[in-house]
C-alpha positions in Angstrom: 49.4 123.3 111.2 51.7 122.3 114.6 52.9 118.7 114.6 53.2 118.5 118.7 54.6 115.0 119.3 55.4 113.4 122.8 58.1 111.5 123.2 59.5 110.9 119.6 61.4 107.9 118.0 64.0 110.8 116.5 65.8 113.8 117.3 67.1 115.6 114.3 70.2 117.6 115.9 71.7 121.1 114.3 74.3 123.1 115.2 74.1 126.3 114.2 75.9 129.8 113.7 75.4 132.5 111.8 73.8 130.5 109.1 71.4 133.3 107.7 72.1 132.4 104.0 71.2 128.8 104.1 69.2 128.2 107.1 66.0 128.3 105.7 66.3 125.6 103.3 67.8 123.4 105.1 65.4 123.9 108.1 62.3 123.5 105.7 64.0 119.8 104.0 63.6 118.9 107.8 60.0 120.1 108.6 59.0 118.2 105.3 60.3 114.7 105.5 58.1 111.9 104.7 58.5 110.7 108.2 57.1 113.1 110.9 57.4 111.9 114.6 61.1 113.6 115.6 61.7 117.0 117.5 63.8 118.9 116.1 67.0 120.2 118.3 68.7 123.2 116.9 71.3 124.5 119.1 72.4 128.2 118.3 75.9 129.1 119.3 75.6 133.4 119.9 74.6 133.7 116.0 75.3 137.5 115.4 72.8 137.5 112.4 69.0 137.0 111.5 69.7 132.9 112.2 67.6 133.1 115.2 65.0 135.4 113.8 64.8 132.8 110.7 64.2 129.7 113.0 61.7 131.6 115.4 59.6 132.3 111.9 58.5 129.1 111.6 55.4 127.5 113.8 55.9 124.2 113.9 56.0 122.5 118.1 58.7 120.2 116.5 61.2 122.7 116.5 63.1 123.5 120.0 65.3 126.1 119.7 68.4 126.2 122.5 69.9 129.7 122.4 73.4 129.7 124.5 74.3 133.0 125.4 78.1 132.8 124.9 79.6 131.1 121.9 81.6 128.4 122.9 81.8 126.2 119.8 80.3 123.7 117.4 81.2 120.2 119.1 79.7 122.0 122.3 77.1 122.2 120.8 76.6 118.8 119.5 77.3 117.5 123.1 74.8 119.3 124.6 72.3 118.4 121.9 72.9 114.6 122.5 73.0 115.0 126.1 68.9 116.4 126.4 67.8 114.4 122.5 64.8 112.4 123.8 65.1 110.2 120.4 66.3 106.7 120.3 67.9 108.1 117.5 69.9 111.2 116.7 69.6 112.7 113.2 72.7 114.9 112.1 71.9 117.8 110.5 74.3 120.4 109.3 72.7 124.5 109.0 73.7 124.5 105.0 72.7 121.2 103.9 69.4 119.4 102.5 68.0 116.3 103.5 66.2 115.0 100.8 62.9 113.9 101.7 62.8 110.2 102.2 66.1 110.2 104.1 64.8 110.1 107.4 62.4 107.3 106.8 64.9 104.8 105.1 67.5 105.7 107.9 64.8 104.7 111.2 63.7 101.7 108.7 67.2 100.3 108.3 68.5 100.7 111.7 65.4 99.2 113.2 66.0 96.1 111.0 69.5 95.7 111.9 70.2 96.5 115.7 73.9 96.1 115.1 74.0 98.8 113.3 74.6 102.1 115.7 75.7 104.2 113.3 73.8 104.7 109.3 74.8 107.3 107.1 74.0 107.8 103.2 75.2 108.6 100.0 75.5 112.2 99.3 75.5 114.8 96.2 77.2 117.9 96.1 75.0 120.7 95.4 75.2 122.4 91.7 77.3 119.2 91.0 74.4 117.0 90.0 76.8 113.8 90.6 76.9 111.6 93.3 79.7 110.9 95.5 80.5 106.9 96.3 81.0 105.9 99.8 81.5 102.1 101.3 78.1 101.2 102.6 78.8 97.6 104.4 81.1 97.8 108.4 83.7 95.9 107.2 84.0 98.0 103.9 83.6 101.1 106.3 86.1 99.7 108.9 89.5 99.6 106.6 88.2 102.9 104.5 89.1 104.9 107.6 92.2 104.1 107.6 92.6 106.8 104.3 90.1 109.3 105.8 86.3 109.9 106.6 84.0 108.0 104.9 80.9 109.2 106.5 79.1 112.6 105.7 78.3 114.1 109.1 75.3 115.4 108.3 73.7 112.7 106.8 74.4 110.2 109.8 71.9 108.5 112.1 72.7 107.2 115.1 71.8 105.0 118.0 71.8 107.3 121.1 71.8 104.4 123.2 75.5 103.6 121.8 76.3 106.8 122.7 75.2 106.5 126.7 76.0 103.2 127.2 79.8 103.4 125.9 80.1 107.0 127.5 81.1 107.9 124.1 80.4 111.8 123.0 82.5 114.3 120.2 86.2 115.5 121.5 86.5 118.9 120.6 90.0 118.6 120.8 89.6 116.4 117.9 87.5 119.4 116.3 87.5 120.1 113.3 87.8 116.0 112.8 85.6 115.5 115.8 83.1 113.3 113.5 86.0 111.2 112.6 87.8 110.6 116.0 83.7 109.8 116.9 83.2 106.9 113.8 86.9 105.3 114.8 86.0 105.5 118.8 82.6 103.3 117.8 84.0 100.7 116.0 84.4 98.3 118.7 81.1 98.8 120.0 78.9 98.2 116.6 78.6 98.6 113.0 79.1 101.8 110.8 76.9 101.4 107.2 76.3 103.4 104.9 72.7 103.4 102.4 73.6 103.0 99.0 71.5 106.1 98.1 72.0 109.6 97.8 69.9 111.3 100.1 71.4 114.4 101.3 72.8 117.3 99.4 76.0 119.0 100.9 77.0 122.4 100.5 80.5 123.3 99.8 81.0 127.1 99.9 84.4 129.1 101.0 83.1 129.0 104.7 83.4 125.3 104.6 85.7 123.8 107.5 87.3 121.9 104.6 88.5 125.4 103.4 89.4 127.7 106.4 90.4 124.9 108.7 91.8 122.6 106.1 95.3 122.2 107.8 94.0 121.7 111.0 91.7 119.1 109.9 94.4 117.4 108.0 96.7 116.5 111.2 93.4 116.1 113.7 92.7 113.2 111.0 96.1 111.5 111.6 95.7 111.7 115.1 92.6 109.3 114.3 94.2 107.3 111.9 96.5 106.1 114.4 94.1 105.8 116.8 91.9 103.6 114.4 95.4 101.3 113.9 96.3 101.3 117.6 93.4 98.9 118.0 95.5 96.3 116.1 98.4 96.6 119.0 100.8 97.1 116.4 104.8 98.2 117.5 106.0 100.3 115.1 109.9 101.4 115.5 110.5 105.6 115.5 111.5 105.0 111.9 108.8 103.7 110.9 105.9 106.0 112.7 108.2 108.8 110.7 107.4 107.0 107.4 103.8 106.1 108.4 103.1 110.1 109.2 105.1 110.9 105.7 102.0 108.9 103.7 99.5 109.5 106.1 99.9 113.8 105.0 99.8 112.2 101.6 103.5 112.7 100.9 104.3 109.9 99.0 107.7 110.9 97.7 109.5 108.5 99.6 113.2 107.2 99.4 114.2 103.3 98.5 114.7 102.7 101.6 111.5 104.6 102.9 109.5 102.6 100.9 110.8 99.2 102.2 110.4 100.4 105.5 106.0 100.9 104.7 106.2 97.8 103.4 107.4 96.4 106.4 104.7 98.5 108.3 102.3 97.0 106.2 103.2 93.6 107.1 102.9 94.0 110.3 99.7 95.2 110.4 98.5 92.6 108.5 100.2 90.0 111.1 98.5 91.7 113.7 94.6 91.2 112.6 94.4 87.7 113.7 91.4 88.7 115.9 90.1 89.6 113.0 89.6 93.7 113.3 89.6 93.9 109.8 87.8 91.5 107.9 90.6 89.2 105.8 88.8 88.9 102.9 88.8 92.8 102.6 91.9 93.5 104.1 93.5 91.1 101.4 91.6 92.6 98.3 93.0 96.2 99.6 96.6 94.8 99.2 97.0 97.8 102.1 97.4 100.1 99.3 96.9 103.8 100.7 94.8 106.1 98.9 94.2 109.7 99.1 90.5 109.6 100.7 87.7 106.9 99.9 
């Protein structure tokens, strides 16, 4: 039976392209959350395969279906999605993955208890893993966890379209394929990040995963971020040490003596510079600004 709503509290947004193998199921662990009043936005980008034909099988009035006639790329496509969602919230949704079917509900529940909060994701599992990956859930956990890479699973995020609007704030596809990153750091002064301490969406690595054939590319789009996220801080950093702070940020930690004194010295001065308190001290501190390879 139809679910026709009117204006609904969510908009569940997916990009998709040529997503024929998975788009069923992830389509269908939308259509049966526990929580029911959203429309659901999928925004094809020129799919070559039966990804259309897939979608357009299923009767339910929830479903809107943009076709674009010319590909022109997946943070396009989330743009134009957020730009006509009628939600007060925007649901990600990503064409291979599963939302688990509470997610929605605990998401809307959360963020409607805390309006600081503009954007919530959740813990995540990776399919045929049957483990759970760990994320920071609290902002100030979230905050200094960028600093050493995403910490937010795209499509599990929720977030406050009024943020959004009111900050003029959308993805930078120059920033793609890190566009969901550049978007968390560019937030940060405006509200909270958090993430539920439950897993609730399953993600699908497979070898047409950006974090395969765009790996690179994603790697120095992420530094670009990073530096963005410790520009907020004012900091001054010398030419030879923004040539050390690159050398750890693509992980390479095999530094010289002298190399390493000059991090540490970076270090310090980021710490000096947080007395307005971007990063919360108490966390900062228990972090000893160690760098790690992701979080």
């Amino acid at each position: 039976m139809d679910k026709a709503i009117s204006t609904p509290l969510l908009t569940v947004l997916m990009p998709v392209f040529n997503a024929e193998k998975y788009i069923a199921a992830s389509v269908e662990s939308v259509l049966n959350q526990s929580y029911e009043d959203f429309e659901f936005l999928i925004i094809d980008d020129a799919s070559t395969d039966q990804t259309v034909s897939i979608i357009k099988s299923y009767s339910d009035a929830r479903i809107k279906l943009i076709e674009k006639r010319k590909n022109t790329g997946y943070t396009n496509s989330l743009n134009t999605g957020l730009k006509i969602a009628q939600g007060k919230y925007v649901g990600r949704m990503d064409s291979d993955d599963i939302s688990l079917p509470n997610r929605f509900a605990k998401q809307i529940s959360f963020l409607e208890s805390n309006p600081e909060v503009i954007v919530c994701g959740t813990q995540h599992e990776i399919m045929g893993k049957n483990n759970a990956v760990s994320l920071p859930t609290k902002n100030a956990e979230i905050r200094l966890a960028l600093l050493w890479g995403n910490c937010l699973v795209h499509s599990s995020v929720m977030i406050r379209k009024d943020a959004l609007i009111q900050s003029s704030v959308y993805y930078d596809a120059l920033k793609e394929p890190s566009e969901d990153y550049d978007l968390w750091v560019r937030l940060l002064p405006i509200g909270h990040l958090y993430n539920i301490p439950e897993v609730l969406v399953s993600y699908r690595i497979h070898y047409a995963s950006v974090s395969r054939t765009r790996y690179e590319q994603q790697e120095e789009e992420s530094i670009k971020v990073k530096l963005r996220l410790l520009g907020y801080l004012n900091v001054h950093l010398e030419p030879s040490e923004q040539q050390v702070l690159m050398k750890v940020f693509r992980k390479n930690f095999l530094l010289t003596v002298n190399e390493i004194q000059t991090f540490q010295n970076v270090k310090q001065k980021f710490c000096n510079s947080n007395n307005e308190g971007f990063f919360e001290k108490k966390v900062l501190k228990s972090t000893c600004w160690t760098w790690k390879k992701g979080c």
